[in-house]
N, C-alpha and C positions, 0 to 999 in steps of 0.2 A: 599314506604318503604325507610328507611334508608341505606347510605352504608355499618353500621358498627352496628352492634348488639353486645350485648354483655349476657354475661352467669354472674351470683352473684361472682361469685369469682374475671373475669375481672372487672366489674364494683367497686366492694370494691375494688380494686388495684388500680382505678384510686381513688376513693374517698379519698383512704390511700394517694395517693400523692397530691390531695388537700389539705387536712388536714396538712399534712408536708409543704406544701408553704404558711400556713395561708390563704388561701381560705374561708374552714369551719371550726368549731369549733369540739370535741374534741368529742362533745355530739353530734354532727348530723353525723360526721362516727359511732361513736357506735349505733347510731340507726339504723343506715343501716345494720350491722355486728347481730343487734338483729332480724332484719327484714327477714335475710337472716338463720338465726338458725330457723326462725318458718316455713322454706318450710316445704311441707309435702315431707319427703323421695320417696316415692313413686309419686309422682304428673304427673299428664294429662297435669300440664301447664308447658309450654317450656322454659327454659334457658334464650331465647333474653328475653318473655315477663317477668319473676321473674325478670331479672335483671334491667330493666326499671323500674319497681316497687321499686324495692329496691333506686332506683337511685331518687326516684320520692320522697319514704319516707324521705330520707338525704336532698332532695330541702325543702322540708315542713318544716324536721324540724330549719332547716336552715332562709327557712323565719320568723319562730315564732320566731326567736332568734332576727332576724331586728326588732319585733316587727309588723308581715303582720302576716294574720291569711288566706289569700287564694296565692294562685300562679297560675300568668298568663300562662296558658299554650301556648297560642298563639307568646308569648311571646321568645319562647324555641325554638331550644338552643342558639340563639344568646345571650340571658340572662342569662345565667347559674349560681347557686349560686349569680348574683347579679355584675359578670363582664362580660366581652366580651368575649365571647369564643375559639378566636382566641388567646388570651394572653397566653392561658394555650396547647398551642402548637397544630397545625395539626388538630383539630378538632377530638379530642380524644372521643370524647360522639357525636354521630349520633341517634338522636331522631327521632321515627314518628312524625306524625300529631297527631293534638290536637282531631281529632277524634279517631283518633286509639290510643292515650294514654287513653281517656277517656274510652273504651270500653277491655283494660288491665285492667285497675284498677275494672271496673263492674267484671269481670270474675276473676279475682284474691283472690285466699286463704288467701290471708292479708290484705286483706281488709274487713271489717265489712259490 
């Protein structure tokens, strides 16, 4: 596991200051900020794992914007939105493994 989990609100806090450094574009934090209006209030699923989701929706839609239609998850977080991770200070986003992302997103209410 990661050292540093996060809940949707933290997570859109860092996305919002990606966004503000031209990181991401304008349209992949609002997708996250959309992503995060469709929890279910009530929800079984936890904070860190919503907020990895939501974080994971902003990567995607991010990549489609580069014109990529998958994301390496192997890849993460050295690769983050498409720079090095470290640029964007302290390693602010602490990811699972590419198997425990994949097995959020299986159990995740926003996902189809």
């Amino acid at each position: 596991m990661p050292d540093k989990l996060f809940s949707p609100d933290q997570i859109l806090r860092q996305l919002k200051h990606f966004y503000h450094e031209g990181v991401i574009r304008a349209l992949d934090y609002q997708f996250a900020c959309f992503l995060a209006e469709q929890l279910p209030d009530q929800s079984d699923y936890d904070d860190d794992r919503a907020g990895t989701v939501i974080l994971l929706g902003a990567l995607v839609s991010h990549q489609l914007g580069a014109g990529h239609s998958c994301v390496n998850l192997s890849s993460l977080p050295e690769n983050l939105f498409g720079v090095v991770s470290s640029v964007h200070g302290q390693g602010l986003i602490a990811l699972p493994t590419s198997e425990t992302l994949i097995e959020y997103l299986k159990t995740s209410p926003l996902v189809c």
